[in-house]
C-alpha positions as a printed NumPy array, in Angstrom:
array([[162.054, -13.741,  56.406],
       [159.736, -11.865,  54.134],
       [158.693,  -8.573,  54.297],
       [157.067,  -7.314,  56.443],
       [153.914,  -5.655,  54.677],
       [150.82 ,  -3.371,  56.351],
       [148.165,  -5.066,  56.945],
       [149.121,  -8.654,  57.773],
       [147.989, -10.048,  60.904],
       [151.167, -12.966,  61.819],
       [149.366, -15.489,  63.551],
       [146.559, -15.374,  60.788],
       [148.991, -15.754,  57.703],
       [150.545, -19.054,  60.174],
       [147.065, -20.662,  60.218],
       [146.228, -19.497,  56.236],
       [150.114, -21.256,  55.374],
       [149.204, -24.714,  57.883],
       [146.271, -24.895,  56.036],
       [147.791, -24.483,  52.48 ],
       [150.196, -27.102,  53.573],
       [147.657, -29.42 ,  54.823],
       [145.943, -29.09 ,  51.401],
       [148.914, -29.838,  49.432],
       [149.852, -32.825,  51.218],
       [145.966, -34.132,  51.041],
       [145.985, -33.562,  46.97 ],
       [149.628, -35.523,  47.5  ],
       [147.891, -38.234,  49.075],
       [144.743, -38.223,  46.878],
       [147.525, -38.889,  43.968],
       [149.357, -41.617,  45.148],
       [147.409, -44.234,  43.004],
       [148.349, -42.209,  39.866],
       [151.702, -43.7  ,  40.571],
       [152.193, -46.658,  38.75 ],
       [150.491, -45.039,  35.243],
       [152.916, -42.149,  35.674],
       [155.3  , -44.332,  35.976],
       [154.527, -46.428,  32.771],
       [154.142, -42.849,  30.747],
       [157.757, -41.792,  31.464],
       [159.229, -45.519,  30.805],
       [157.442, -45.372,  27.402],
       [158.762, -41.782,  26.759],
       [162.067, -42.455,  27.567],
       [161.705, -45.535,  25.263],
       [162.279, -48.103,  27.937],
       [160.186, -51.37 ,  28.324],
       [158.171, -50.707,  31.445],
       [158.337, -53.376,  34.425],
       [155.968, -56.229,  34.304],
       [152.739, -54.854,  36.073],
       [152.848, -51.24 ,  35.972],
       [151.39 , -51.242,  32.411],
       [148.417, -52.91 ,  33.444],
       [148.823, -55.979,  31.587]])
C-alpha cells in the first residue's frame, strides 16, 4: 500500500488509475501494427537474417 497522503480522495485516485490503465492499454493496442518493423529492427541489430515477410520484401 502507499502512503497515505492529505488530500487524496480514494475512490477518485481508483477512477484517475482505471483510466491511466485504460490509456495504456489503448496506446498498446494502437501499436500492435508496429510489430513486425520492430521486429525486423532488432533481427538486423542483432545481425540475424530476418524471417521472410517481416522486412517487407
Amino acid at each position: 500500500m502507499s502512503a497515505r497522503v492529505g488530500g487524496r480522495n480514494r475512490p477518485i485516485s481508483w477512477v484517475v488509475g482505471l483510466i491511466c490503465v485504460g490509456i495504456v492499454g489503448a496506446l498498446l493496442w494502437l501499436s500492435l501494427p508496429a510489430g513486425p518493423g520492430v521486429v525486423a529492427v532488432l533481427m538486423h541489430l542483432l545481425g540475424e537474417p530476418a524471417p521472410p515477410g517481416v522486412s517487407g520484401q
